[in-house]
TORZA-813381 format. One record per residue (C-alpha): residue number from 0; z negated, x negated, y. Coordinates in pm, 1 decimal. Layout:
REC     k          w          u          v
REC   NUM          Z          X          Y
...
***
This chain:
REC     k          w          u          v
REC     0   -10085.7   -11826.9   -10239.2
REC     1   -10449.3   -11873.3   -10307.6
REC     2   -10520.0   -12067.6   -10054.4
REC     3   -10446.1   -11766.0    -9800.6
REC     4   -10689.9   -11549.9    -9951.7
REC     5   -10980.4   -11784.8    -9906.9
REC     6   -10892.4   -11833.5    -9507.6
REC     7   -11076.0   -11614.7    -9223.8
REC     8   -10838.2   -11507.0    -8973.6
REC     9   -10931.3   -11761.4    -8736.1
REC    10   -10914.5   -12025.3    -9024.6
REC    11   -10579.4   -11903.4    -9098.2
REC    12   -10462.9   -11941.3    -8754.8
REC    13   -10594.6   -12266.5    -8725.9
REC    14   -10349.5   -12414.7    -9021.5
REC    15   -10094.6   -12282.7    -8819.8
REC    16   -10159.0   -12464.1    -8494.0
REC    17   -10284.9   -12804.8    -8689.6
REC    18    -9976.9   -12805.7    -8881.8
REC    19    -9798.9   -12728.6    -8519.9
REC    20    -9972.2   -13046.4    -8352.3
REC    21    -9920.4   -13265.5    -8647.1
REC    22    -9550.6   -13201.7    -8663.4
REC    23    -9514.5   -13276.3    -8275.1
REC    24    -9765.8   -13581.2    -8303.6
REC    25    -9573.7   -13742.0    -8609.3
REC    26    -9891.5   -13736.7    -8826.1
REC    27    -9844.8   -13713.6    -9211.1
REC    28    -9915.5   -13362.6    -9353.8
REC    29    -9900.0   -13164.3    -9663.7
REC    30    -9655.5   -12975.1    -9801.1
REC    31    -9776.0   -12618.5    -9713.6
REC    32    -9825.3   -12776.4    -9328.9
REC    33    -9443.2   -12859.4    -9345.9
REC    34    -9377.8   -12536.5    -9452.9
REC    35    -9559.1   -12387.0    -9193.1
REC    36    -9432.3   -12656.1    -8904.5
REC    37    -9074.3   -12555.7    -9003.9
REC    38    -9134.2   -12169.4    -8940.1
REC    39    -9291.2   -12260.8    -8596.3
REC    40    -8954.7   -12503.4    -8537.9
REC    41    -8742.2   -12190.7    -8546.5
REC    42    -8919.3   -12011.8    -8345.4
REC    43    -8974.1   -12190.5    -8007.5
REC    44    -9091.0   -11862.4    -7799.7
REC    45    -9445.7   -11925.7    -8028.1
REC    46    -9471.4   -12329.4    -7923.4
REC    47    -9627.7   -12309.1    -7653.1
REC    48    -9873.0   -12064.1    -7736.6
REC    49   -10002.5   -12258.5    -8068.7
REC    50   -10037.2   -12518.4    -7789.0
REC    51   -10302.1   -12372.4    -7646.8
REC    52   -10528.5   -12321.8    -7966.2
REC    53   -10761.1   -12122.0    -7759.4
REC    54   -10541.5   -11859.0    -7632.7
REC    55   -10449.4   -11760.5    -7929.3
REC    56   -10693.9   -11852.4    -8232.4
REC    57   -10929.5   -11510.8    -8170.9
REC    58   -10687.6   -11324.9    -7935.1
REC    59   -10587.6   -10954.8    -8128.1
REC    60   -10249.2   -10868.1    -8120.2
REC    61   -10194.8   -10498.6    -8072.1
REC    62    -9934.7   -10272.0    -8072.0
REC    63   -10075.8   -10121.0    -7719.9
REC    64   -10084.0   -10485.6    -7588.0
REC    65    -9671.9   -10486.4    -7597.8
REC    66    -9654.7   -10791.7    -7800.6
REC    67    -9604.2   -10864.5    -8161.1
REC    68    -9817.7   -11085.5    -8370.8
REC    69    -9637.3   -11442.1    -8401.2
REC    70    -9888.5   -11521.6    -8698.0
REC    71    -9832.3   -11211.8    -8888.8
REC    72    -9440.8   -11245.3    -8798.7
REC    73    -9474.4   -11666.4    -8963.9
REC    74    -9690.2   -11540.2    -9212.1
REC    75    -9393.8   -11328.6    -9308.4
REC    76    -9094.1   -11580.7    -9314.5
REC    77    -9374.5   -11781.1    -9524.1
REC    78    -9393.5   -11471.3    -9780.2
REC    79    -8968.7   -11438.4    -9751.7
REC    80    -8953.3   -11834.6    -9845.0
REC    81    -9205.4   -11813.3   -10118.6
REC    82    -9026.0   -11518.5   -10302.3
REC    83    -8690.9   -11724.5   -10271.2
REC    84    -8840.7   -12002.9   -10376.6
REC    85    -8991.4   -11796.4   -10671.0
REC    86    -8730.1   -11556.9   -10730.0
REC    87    -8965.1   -11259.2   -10740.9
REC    88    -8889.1   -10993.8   -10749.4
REC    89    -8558.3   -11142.0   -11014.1
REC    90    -8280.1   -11147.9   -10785.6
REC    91    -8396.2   -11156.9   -10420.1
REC    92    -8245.3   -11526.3   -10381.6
REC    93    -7902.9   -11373.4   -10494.5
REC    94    -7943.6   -11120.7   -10259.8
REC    95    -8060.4   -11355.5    -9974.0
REC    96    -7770.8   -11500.0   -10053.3
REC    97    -7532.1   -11293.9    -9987.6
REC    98    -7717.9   -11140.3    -9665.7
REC    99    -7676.3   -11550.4    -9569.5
REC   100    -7271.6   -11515.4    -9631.9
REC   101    -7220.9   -11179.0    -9411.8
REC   102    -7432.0   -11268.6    -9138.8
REC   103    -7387.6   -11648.8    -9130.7
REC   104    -7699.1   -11758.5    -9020.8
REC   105    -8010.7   -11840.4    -9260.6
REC   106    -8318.2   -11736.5    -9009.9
REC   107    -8155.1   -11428.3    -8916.0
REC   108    -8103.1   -11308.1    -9285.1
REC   109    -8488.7   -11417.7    -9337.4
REC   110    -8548.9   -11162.9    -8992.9
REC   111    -8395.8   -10902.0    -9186.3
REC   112    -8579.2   -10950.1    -9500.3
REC   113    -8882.6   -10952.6    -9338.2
REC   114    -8793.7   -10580.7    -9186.5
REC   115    -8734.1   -10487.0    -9560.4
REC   116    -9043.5   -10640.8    -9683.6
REC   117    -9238.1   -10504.0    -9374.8
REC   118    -9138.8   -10140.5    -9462.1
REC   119    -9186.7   -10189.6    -9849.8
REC   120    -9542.9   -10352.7    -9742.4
REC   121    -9619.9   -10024.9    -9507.5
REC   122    -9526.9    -9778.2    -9790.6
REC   123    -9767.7    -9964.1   -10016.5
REC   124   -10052.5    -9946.5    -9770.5
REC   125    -9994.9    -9575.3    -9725.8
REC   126    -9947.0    -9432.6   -10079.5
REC   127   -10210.3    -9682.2   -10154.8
REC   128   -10004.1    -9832.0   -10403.1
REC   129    -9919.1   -10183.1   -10508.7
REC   130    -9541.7   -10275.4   -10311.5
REC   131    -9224.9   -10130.8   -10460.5
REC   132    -9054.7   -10439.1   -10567.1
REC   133    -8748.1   -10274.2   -10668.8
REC   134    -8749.9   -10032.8   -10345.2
REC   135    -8764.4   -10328.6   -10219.5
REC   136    -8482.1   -10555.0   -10378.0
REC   137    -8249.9   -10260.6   -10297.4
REC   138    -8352.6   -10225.8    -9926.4
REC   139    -8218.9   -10568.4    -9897.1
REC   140    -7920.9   -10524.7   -10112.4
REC   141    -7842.9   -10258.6    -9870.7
REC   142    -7882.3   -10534.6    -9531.2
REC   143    -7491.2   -10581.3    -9349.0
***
């Protein structure tokens, strides 16, 4: 998405908790904000944090700090929804699909596609190559 790549961190983070207030205030909002607002419904353990915009708009997430990044781990379902929507790479919404049938629950199949994408996304950073998508199609293939 284009509009991502234009966003500062802190920018980015702020869609996130305006789309957040606007869904619990009832305000009208665009179509990428109701994207966003339904991530943050599934995952109530991040609600109150987006409440407080200041905690959490420059705060770094580390790995020493014990606690994993709830924007990086949105971001992700975000990414998961967009290549379903988009089919791409050909064949991850069959796929999703049948991750949905054996496990039986939609936001845990996205959980594990986001460990598969997550891995694929690490390998690319460290061979400092673009993502496998097929390495990646056949990680999920793979999810029971």
């Amino acid at each position: 998405m284009p509009f991502f790549d234009t966003q500062s961190r802190d920018q980015l983070r702020a869609v996130y908790i305006d789309a957040w207030r606007k869904r619990r205030a009832g305000l009208p909002m665009e179509p990428l904000e109701m994207q966003v607002a339904d991530v943050i419904d599934l995952h109530p353990e991040y609600q109150t944090a987006l409440e407080a915009r200041d905690d959490v708009i420059d705060r770094d997430y580390t790995p020493e700090g014990g606690q994993s990044n709830p924007f990086l781990h949105m971001g992700l379902h975000l990414a998961i929804r967009d290549q379903l929507a988009t089919d791409r790479p050909p064949g991850i919404r069959k796929a999703f699909d049948d991750v949905v049938k054996r496990m039986g629950d939609p936001h845990e199949a996205e959980h594990r596609l986001i460990d598969c994408l997550a891995e694929t996304l690490w390998e690319a950073q460290r061979s400092g190559m673009p993502p496998d998508e097929q390495s990646y199609l056949e990680r999920v293939r793979r999810l029971r």
